[in-house]
PDB file of N, CA, C and O in Angstrom:
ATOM      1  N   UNK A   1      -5.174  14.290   1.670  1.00  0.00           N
ATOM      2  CA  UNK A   1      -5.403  13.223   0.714  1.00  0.00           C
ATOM      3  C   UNK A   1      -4.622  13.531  -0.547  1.00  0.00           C
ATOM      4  O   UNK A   1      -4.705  14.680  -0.981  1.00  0.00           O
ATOM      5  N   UNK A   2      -3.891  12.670  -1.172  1.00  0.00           N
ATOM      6  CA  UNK A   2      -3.369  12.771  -2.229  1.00  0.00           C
ATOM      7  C   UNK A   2      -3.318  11.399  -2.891  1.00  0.00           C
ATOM      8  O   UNK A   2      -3.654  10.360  -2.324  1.00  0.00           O
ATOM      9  N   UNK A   3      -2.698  11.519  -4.609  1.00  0.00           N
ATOM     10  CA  UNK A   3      -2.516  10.412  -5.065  1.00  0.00           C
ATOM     11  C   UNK A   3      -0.656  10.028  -5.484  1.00  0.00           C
ATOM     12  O   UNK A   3       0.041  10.922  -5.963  1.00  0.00           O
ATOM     13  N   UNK A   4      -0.319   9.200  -5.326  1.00  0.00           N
ATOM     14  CA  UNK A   4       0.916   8.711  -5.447  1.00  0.00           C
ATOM     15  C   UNK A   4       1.257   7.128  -6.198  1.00  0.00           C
ATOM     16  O   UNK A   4       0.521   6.143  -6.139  1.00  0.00           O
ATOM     17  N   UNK A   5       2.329   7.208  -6.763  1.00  0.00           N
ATOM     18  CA  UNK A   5       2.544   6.190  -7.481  1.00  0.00           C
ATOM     19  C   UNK A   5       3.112   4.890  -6.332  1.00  0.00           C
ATOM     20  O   UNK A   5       3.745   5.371  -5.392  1.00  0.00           O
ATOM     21  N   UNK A   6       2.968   3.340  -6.291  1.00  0.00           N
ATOM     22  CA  UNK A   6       3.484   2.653  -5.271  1.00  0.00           C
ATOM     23  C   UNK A   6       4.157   1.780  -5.566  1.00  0.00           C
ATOM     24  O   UNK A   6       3.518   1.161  -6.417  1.00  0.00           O
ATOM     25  N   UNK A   7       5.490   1.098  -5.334  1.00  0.00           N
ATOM     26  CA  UNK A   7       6.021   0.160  -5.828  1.00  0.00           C
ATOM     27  C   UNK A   7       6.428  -1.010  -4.536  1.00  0.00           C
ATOM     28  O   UNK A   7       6.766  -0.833  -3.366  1.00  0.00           O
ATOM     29  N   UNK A   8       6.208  -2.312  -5.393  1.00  0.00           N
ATOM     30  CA  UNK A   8       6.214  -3.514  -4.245  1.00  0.00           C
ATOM     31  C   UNK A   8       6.569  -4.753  -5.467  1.00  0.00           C
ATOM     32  O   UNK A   8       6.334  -4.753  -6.676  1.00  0.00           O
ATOM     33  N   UNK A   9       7.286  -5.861  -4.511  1.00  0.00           N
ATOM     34  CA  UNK A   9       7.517  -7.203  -5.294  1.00  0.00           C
ATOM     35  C   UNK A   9       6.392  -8.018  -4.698  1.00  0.00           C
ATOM     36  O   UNK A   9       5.965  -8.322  -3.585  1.00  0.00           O
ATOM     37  N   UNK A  10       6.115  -8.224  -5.975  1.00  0.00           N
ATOM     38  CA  UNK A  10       4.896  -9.523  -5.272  1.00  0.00           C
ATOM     39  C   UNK A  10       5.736 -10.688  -4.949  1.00  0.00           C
ATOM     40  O   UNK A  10       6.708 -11.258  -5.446  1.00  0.00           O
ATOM     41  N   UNK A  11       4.859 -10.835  -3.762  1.00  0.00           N
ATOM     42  CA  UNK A  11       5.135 -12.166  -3.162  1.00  0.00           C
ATOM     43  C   UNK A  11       5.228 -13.767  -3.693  1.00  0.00           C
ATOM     44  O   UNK A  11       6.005 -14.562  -3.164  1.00  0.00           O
ATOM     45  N   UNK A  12       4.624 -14.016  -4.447  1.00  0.00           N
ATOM     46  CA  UNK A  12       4.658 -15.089  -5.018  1.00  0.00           C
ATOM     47  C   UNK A  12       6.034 -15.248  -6.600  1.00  0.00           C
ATOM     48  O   UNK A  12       6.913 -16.088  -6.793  1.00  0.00           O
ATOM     49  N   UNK A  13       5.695 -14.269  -7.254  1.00  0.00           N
ATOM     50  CA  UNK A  13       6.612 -14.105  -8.413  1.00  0.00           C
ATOM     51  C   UNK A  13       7.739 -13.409  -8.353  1.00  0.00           C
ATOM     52  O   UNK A  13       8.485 -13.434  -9.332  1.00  0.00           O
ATOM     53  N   UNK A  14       8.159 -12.493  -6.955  1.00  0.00           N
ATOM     54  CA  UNK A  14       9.520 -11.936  -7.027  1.00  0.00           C
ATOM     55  C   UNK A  14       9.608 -11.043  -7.805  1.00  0.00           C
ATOM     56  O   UNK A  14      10.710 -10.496  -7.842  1.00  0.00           O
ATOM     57  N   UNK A  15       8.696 -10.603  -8.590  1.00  0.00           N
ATOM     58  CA  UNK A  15       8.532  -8.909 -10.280  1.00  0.00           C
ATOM     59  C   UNK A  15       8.232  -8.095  -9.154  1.00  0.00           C
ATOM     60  O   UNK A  15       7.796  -8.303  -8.022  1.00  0.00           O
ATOM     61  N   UNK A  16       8.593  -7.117  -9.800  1.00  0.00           N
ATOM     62  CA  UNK A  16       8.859  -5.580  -9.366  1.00  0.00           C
ATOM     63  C   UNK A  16       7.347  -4.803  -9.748  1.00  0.00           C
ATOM     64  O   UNK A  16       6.977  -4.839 -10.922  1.00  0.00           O
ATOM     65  N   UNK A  17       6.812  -4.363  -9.096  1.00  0.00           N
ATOM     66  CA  UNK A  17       5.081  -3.555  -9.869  1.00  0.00           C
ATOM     67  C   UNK A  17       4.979  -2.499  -9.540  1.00  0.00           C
ATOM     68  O   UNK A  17       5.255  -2.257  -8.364  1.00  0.00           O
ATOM     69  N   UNK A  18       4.606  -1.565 -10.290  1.00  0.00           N
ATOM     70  CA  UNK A  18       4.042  -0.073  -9.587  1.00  0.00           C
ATOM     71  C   UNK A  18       2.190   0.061 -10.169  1.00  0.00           C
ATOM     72  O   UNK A  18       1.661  -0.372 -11.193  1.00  0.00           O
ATOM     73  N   UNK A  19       1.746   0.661  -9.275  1.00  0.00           N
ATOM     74  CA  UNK A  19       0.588   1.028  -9.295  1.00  0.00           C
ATOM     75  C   UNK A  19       0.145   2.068  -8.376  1.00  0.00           C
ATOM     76  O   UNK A  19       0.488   2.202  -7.202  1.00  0.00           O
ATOM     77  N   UNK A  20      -0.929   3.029  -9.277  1.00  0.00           N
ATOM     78  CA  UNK A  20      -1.093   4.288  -8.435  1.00  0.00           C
ATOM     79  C   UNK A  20      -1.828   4.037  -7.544  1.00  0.00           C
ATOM     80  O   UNK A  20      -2.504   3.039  -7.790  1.00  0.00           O
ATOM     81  N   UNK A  21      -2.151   4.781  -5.964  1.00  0.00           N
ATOM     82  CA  UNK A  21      -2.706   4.408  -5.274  1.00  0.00           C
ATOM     83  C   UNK A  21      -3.547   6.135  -4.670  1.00  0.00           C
ATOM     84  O   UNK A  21      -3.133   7.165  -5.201  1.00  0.00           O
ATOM     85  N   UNK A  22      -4.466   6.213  -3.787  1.00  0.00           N
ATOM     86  CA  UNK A  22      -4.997   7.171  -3.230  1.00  0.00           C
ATOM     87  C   UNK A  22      -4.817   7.008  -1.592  1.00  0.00           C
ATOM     88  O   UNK A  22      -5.149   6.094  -0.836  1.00  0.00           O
ATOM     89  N   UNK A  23      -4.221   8.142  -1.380  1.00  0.00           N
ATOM     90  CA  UNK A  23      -3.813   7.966   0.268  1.00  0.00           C
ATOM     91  C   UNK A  23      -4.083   9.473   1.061  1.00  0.00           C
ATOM     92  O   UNK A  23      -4.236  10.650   0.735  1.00  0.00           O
ATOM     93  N   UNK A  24      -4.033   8.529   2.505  1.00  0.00           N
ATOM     94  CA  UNK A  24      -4.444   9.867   2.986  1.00  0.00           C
ATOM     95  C   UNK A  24      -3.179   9.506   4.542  1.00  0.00           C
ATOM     96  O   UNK A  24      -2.993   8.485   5.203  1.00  0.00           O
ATOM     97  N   UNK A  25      -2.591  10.823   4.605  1.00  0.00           N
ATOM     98  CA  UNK A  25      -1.304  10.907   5.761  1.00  0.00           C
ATOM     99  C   UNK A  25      -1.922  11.117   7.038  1.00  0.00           C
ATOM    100  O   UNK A  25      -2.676  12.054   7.300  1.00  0.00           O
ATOM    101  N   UNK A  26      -1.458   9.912   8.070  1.00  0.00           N
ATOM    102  CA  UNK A  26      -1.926  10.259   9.623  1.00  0.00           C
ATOM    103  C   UNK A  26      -0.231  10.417  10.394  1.00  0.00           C
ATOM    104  O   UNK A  26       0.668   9.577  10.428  1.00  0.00           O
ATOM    105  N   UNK A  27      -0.251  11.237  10.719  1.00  0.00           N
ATOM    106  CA  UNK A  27       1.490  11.472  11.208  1.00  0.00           C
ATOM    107  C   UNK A  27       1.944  10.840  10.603  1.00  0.00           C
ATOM    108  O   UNK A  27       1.730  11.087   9.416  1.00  0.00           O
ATOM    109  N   UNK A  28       2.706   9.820  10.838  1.00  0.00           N
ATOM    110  CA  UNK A  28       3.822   8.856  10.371  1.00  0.00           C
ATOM    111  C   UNK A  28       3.457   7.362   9.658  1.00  0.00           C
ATOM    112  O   UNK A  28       4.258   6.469   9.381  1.00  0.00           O
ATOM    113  N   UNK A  29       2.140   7.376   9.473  1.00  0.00           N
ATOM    114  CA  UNK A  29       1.178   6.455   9.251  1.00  0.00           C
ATOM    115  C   UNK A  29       0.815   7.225   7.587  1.00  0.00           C
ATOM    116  O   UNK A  29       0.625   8.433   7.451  1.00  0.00           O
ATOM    117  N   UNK A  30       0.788   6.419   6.679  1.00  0.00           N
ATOM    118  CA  UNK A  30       0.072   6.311   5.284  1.00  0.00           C
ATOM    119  C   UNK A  30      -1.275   5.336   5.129  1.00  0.00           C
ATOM    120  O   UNK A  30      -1.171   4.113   5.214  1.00  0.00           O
ATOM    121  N   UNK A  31      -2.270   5.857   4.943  1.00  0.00           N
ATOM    122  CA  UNK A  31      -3.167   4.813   5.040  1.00  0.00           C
ATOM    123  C   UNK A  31      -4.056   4.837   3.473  1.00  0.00           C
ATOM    124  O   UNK A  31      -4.737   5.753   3.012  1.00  0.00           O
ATOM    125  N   UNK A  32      -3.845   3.876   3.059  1.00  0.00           N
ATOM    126  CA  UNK A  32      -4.321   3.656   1.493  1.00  0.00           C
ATOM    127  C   UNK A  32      -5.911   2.583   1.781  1.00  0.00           C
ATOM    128  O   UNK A  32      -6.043   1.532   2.408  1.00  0.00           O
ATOM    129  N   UNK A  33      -6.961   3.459   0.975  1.00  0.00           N
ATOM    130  CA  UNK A  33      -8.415   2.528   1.021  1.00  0.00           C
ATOM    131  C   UNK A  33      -8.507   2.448  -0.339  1.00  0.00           C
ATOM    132  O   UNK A  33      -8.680   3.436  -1.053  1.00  0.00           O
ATOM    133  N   UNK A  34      -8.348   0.755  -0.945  1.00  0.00           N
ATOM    134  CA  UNK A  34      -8.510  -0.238  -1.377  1.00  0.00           C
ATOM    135  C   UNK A  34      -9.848   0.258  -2.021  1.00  0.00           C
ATOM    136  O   UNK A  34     -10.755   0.196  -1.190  1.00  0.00           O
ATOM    137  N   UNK A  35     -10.250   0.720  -3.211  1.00  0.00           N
ATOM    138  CA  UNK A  35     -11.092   1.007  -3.956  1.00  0.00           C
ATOM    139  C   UNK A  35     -11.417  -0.224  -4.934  1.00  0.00           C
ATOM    140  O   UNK A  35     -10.650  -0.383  -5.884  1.00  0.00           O
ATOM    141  N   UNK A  36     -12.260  -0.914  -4.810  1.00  0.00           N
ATOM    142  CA  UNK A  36     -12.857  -2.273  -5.452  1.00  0.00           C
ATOM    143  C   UNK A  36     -11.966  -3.217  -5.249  1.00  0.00           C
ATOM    144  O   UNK A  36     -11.491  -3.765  -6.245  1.00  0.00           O
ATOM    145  N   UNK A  37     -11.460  -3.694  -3.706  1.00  0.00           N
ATOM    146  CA  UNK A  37     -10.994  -4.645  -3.715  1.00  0.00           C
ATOM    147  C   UNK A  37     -11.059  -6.246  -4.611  1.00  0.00           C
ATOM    148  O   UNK A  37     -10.191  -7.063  -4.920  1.00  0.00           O
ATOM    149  N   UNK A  38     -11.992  -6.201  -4.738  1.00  0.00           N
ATOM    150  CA  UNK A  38     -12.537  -8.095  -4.917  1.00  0.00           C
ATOM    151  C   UNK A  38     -11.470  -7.629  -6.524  1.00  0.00           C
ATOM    152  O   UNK A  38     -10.488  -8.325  -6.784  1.00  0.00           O
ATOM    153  N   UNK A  39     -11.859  -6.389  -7.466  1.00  0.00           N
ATOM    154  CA  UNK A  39     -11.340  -6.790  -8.517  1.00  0.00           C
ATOM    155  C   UNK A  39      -9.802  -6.338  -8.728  1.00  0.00           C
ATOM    156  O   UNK A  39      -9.253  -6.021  -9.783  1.00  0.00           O
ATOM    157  N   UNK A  40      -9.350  -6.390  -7.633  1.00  0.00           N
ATOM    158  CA  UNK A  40      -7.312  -5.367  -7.393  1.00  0.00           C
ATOM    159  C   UNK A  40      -7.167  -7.011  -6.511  1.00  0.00           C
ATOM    160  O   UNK A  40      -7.777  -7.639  -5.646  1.00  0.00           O
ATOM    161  N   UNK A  41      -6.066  -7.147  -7.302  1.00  0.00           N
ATOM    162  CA  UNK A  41      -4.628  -8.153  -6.414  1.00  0.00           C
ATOM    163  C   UNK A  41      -3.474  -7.673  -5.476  1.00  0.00           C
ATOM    164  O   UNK A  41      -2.902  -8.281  -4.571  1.00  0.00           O
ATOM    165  N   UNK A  42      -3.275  -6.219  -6.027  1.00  0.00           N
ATOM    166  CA  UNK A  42      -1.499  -6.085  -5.004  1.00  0.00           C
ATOM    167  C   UNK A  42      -2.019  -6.024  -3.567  1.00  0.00           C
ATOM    168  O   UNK A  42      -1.164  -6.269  -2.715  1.00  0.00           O
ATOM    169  N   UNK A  43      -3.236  -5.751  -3.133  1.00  0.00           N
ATOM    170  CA  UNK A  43      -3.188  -5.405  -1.813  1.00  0.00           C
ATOM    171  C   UNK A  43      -2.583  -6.673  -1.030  1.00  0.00           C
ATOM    172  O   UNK A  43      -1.694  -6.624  -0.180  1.00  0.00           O
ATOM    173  N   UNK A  44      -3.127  -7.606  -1.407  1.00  0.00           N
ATOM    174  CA  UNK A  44      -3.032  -8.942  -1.045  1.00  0.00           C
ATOM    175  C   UNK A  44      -1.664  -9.434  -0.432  1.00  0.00           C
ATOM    176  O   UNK A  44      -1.461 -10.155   0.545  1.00  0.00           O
ATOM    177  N   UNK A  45      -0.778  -8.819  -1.312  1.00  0.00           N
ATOM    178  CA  UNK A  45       1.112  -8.834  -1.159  1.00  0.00           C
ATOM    179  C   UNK A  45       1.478  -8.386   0.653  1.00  0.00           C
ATOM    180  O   UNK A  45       2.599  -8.375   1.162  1.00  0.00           O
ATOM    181  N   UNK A  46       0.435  -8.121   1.196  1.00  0.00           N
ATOM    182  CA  UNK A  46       0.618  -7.432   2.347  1.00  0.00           C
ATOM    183  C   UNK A  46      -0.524  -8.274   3.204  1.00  0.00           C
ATOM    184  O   UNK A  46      -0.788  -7.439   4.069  1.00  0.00           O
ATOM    185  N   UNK A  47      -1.144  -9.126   3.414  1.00  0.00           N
ATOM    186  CA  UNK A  47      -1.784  -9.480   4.150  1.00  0.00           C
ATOM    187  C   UNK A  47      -0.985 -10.315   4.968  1.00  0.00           C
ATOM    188  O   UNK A  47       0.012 -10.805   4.438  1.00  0.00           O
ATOM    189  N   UNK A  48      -1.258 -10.612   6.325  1.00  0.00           N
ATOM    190  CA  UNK A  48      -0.346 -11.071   7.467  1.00  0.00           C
ATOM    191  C   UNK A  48       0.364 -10.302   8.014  1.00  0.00           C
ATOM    192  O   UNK A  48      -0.084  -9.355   8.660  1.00  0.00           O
ATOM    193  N   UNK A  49       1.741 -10.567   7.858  1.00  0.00           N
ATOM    194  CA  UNK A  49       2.761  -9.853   8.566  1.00  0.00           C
ATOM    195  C   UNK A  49       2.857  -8.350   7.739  1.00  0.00           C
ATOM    196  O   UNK A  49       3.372  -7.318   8.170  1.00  0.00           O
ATOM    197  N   UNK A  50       2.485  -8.471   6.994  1.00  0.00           N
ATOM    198  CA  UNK A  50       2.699  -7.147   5.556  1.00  0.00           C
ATOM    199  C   UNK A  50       4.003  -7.705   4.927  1.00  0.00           C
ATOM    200  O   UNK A  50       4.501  -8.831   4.953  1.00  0.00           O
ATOM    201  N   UNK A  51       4.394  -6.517   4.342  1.00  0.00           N
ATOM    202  CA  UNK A  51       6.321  -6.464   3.598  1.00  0.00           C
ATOM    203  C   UNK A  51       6.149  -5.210   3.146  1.00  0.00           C
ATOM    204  O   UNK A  51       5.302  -4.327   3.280  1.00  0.00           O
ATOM    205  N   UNK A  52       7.676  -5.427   2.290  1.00  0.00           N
ATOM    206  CA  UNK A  52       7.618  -3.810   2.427  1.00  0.00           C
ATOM    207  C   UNK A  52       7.308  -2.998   1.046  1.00  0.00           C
ATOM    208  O   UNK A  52       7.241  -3.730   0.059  1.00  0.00           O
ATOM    209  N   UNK A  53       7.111  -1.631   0.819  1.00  0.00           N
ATOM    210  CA  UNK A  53       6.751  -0.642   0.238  1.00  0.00           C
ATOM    211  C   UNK A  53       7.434   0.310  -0.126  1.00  0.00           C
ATOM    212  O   UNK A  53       8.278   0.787   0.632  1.00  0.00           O
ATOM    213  N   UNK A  54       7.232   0.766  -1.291  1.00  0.00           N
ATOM    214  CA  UNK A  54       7.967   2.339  -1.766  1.00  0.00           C
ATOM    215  C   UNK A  54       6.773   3.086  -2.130  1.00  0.00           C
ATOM    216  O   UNK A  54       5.828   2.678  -2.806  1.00  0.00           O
ATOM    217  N   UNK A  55       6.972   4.507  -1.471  1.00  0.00           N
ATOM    218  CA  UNK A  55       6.030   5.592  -2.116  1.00  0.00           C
ATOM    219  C   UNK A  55       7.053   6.221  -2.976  1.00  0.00           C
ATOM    220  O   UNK A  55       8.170   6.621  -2.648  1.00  0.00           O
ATOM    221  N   UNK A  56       6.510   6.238  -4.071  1.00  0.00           N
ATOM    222  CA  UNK A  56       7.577   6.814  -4.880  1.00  0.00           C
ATOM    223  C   UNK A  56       7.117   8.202  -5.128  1.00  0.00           C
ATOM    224  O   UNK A  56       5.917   8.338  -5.369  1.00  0.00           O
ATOM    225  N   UNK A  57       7.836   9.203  -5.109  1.00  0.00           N
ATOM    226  CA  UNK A  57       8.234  10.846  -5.174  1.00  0.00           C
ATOM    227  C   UNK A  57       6.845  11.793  -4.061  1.00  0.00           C
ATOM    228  O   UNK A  57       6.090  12.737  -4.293  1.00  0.00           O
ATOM    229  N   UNK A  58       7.119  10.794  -2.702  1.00  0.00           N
ATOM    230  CA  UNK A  58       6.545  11.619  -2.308  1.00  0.00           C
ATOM    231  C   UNK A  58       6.927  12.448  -1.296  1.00  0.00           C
ATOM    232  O   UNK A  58       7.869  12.016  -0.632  1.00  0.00           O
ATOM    233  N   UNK A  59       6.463  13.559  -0.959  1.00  0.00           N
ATOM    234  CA  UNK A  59       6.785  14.456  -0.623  1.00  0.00           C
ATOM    235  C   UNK A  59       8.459  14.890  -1.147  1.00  0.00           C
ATOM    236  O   UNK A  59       9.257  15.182  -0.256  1.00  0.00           O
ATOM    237  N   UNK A  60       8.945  14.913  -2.672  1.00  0.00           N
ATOM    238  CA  UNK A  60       9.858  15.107  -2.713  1.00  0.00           C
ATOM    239  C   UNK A  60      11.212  13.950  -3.102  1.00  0.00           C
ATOM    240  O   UNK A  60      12.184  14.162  -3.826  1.00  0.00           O
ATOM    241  N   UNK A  61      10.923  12.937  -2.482  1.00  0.00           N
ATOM    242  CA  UNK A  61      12.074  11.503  -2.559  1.00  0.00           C
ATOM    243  C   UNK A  61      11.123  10.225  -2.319  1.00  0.00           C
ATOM    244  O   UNK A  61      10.044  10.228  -1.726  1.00  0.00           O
ATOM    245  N   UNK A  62      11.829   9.044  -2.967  1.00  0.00           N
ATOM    246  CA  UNK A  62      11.207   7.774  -3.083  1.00  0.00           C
ATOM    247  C   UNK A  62      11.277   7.662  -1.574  1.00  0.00           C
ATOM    248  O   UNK A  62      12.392   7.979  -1.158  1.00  0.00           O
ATOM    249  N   UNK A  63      10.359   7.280  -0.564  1.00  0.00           N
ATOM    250  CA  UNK A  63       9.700   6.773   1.102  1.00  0.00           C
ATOM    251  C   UNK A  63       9.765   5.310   1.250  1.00  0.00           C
ATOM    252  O   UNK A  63       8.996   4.677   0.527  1.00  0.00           O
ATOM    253  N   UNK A  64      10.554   4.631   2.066  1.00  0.00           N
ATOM    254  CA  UNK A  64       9.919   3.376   1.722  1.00  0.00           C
ATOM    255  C   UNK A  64       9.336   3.341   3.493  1.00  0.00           C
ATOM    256  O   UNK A  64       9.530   4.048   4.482  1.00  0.00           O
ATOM    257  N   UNK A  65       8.423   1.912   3.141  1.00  0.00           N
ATOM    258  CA  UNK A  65       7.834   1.733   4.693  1.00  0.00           C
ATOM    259  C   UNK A  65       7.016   0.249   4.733  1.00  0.00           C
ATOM    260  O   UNK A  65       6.726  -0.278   3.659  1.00  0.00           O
ATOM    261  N   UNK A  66       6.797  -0.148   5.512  1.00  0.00           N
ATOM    262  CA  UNK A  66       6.176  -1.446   6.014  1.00  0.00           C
ATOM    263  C   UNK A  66       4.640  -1.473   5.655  1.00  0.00           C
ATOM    264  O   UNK A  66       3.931  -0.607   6.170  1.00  0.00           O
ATOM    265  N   UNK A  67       4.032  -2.471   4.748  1.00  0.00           N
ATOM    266  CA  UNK A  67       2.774  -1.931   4.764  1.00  0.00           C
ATOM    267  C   UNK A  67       2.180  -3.471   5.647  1.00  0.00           C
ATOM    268  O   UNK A  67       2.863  -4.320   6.220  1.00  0.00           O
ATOM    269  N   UNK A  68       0.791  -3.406   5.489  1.00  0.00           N
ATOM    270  CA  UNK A  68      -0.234  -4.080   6.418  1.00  0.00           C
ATOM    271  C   UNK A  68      -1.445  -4.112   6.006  1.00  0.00           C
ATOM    272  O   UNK A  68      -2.099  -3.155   6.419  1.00  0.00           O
ATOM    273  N   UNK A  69      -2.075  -4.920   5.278  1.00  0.00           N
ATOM    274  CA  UNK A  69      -3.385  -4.391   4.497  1.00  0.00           C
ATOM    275  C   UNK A  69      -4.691  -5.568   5.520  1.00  0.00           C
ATOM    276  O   UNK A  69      -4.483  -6.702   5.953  1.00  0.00           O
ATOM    277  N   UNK A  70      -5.975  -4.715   5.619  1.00  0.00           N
ATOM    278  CA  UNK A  70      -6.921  -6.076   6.531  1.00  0.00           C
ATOM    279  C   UNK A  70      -7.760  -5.394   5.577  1.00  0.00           C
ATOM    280  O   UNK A  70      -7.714  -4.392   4.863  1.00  0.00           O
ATOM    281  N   UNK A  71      -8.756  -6.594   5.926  1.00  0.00           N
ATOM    282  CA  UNK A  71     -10.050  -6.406   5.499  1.00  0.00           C
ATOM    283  C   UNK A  71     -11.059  -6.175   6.555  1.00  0.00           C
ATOM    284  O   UNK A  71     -10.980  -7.088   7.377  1.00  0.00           O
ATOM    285  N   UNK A  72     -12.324  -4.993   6.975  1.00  0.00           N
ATOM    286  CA  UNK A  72     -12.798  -5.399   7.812  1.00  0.00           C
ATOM    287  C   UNK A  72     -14.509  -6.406   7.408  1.00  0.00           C
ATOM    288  O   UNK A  72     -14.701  -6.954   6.322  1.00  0.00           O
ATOM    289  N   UNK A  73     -15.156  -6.411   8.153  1.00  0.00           N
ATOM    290  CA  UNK A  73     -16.662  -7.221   8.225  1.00  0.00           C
ATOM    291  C   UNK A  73     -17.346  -6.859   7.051  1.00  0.00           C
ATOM    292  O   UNK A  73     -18.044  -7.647   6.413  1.00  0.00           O
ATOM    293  N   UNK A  74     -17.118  -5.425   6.691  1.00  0.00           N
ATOM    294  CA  UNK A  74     -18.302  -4.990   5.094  1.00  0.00           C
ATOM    295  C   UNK A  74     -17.288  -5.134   3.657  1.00  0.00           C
ATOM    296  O   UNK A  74     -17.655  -4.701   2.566  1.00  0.00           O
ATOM    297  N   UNK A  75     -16.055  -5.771   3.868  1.00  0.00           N
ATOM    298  CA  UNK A  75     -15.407  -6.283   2.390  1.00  0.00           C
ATOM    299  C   UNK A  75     -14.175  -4.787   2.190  1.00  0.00           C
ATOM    300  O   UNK A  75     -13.351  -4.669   1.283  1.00  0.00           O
ATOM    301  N   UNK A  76     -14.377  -3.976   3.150  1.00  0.00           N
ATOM    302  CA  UNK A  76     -13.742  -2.695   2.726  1.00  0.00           C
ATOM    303  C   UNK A  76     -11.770  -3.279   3.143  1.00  0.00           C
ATOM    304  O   UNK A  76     -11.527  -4.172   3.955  1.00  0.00           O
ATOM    305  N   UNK A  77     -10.550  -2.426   2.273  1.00  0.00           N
ATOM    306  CA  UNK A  77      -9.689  -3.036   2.578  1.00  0.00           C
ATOM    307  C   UNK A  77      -8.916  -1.896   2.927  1.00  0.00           C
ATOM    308  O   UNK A  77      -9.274  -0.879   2.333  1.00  0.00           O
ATOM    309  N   UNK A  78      -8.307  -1.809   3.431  1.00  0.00           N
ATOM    310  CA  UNK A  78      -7.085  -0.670   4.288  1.00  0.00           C
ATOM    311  C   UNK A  78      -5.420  -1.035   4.038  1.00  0.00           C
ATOM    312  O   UNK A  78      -5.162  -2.209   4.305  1.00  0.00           O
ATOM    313  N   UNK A  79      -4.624  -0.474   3.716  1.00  0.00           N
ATOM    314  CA  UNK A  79      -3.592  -0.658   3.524  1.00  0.00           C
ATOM    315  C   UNK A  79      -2.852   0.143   4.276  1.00  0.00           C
ATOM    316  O   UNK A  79      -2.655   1.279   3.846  1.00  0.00           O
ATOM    317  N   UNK A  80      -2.199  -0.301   5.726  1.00  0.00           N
ATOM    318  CA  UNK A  80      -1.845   0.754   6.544  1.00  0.00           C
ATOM    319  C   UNK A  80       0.203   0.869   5.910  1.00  0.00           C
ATOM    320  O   UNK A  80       0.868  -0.141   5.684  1.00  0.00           O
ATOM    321  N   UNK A  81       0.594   1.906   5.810  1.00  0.00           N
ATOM    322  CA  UNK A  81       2.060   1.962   6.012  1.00  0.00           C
ATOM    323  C   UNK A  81       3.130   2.617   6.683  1.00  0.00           C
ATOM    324  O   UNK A  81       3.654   3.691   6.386  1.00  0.00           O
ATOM    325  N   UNK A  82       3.299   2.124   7.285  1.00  0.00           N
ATOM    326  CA  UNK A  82       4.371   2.988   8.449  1.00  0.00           C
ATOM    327  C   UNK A  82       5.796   3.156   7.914  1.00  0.00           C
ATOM    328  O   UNK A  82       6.595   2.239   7.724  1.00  0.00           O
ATOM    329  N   UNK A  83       6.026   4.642   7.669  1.00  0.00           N
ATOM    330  CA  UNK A  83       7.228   4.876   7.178  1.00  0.00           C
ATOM    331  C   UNK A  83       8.165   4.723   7.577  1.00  0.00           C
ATOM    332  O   UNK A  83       8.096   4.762   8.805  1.00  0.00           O
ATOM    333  N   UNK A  84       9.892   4.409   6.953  1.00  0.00           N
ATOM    334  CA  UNK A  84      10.901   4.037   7.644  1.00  0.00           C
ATOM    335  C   UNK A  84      11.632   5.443   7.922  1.00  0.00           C
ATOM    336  O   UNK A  84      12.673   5.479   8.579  1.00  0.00           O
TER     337      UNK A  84
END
């Protein structure tokens, strides 16, 4: 588990955003849990098909990767990202 800074264009406005996030590494898989969803917007930038993502300085160099965010049945939100 670690924390890392994340950068993404929102979907609607085309701006550039960073925001820190808390993640935890499954092999090749980044999986970020959405801590008070209802009151956070970026996850949202990723619902459906996802788009894409930068982990910035992690492990060393900016990562980019595909993210994927769901919600399941109790409101909790997951932000899966598969690195390129």
């Amino acid at each position: 588990m670690g924390a890392r800074p994340i950068r993404y264009t929102g979907r609607k406005s085309g701006r550039s955003f960073q925001t820190p996030v808390n993640y935890q590494l499954s092999g090749d898989e980044v999986i970020i849990r959405v801590m008070s969803p209802d009151s956070k917007s970026w996850w949202r930038n990723f619902l459906g098909d996802g788009g894409p993502i930068t982990l910035l300085n992690f492990r060393g160099a900016d990562r980019a990767g595909h993210a994927i965010s769901t919600r399941d049945e109790k409101g909790r939100v997951t932000v899966r990202v598969q690195l390129v």
